[in-house]
C-alpha positions as CSV (number, residue, x, y, z in Angstrom):
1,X,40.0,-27.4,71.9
2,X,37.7,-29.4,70.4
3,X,34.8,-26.9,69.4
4,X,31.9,-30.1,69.0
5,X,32.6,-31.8,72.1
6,X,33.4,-28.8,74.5
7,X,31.6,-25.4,73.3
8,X,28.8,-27.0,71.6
9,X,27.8,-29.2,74.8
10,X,28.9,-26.0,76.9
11,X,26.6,-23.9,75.3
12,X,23.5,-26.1,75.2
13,X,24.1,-27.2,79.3
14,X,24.1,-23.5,79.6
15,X,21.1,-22.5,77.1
16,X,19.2,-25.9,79.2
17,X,19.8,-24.3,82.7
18,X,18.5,-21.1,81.8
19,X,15.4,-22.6,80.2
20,X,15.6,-21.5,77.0
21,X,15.4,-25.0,75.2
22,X,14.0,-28.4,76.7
23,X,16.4,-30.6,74.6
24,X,18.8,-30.9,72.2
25,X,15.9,-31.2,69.7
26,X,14.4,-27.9,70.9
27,X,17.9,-26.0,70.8
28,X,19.2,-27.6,67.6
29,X,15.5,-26.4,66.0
30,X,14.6,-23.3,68.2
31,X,18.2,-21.9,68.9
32,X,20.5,-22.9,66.0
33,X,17.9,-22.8,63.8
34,X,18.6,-26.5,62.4
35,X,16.5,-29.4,62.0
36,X,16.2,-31.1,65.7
37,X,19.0,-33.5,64.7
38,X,21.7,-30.6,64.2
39,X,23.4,-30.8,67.6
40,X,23.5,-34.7,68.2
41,X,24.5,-34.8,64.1
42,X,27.4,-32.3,64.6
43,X,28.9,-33.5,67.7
44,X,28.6,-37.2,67.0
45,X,30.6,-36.6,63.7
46,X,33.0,-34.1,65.6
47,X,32.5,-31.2,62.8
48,X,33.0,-27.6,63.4
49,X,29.7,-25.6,63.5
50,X,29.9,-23.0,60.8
51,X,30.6,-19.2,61.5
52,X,27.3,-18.6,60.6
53,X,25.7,-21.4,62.8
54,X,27.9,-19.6,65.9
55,X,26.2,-16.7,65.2
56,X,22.7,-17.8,64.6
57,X,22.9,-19.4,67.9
58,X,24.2,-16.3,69.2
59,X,21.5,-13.9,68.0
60,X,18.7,-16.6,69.0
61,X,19.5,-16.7,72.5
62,X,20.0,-13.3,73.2
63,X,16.9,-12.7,71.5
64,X,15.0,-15.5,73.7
65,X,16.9,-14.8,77.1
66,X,15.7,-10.9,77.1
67,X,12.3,-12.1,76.1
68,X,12.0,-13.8,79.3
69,X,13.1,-10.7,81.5
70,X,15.2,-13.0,83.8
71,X,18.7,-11.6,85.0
72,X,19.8,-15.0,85.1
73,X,18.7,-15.7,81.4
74,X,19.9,-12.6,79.9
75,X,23.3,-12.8,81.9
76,X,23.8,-16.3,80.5
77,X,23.3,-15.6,76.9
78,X,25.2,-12.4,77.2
79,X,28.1,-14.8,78.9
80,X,27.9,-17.5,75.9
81,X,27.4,-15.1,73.2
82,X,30.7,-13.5,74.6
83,X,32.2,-17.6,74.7
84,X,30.9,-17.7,70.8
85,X,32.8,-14.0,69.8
86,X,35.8,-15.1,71.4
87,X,35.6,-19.1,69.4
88,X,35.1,-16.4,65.8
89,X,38.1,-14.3,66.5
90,X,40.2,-17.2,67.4
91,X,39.0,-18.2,63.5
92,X,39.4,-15.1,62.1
93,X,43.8,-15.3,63.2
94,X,44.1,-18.6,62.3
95,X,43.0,-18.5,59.0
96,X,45.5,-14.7,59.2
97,X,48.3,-16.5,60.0
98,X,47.5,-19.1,57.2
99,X,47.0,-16.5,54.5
100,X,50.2,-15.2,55.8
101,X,52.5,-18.1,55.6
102,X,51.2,-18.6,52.0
């Protein structure tokens, strides 16, 4: 799976429909806590977000869906955060098995 073109995008059409950013701008800034060019600049060059940016983005909209008190909202963050844990333990093995065949 290509993590830019397939999670990233997933995750911002999601974050959209459930209002918590506007635009890419908005969720690069406000959600990943980038500068507004993050998420155009990382899928555009087809680069891995770090662990750390997968996290951020996490936190952020957890944070910003139960601020609104919508169900909807809150169960969409909760469903991509659970998207993002699963893309970090997929990591985690990989770079196991590499350490392991060394």
């Amino acid at each position: 799976m290509s993590i830019t073109k397939t999670l990233l995008d997933d995750i911002y059409t999601q974050a959209k429909q459930a209002d918590l950013c506007a635009s890419k701008y908005e969720f690069s800034e406000k959600i990943a806590g980038r500068s507004k060019r993050w998420l155009s600049t990382v899928t555009s060059q087809n680069v891995q977000p770090s662990a750390l940016s997968l996290i951020t983005i996490s936190t952020n909209l957890n944070r910003y869906a139960l601020e609104t008190r919508k169900r909807f909202t809150i169960q969409t963050a909760k469903k991509i955060a659970s998207t993002i844990n699963q893309e970090l333990i997929t990591r985690i093995c990989e770079r196991s098995d590499e350490v392991q065949m060394r």
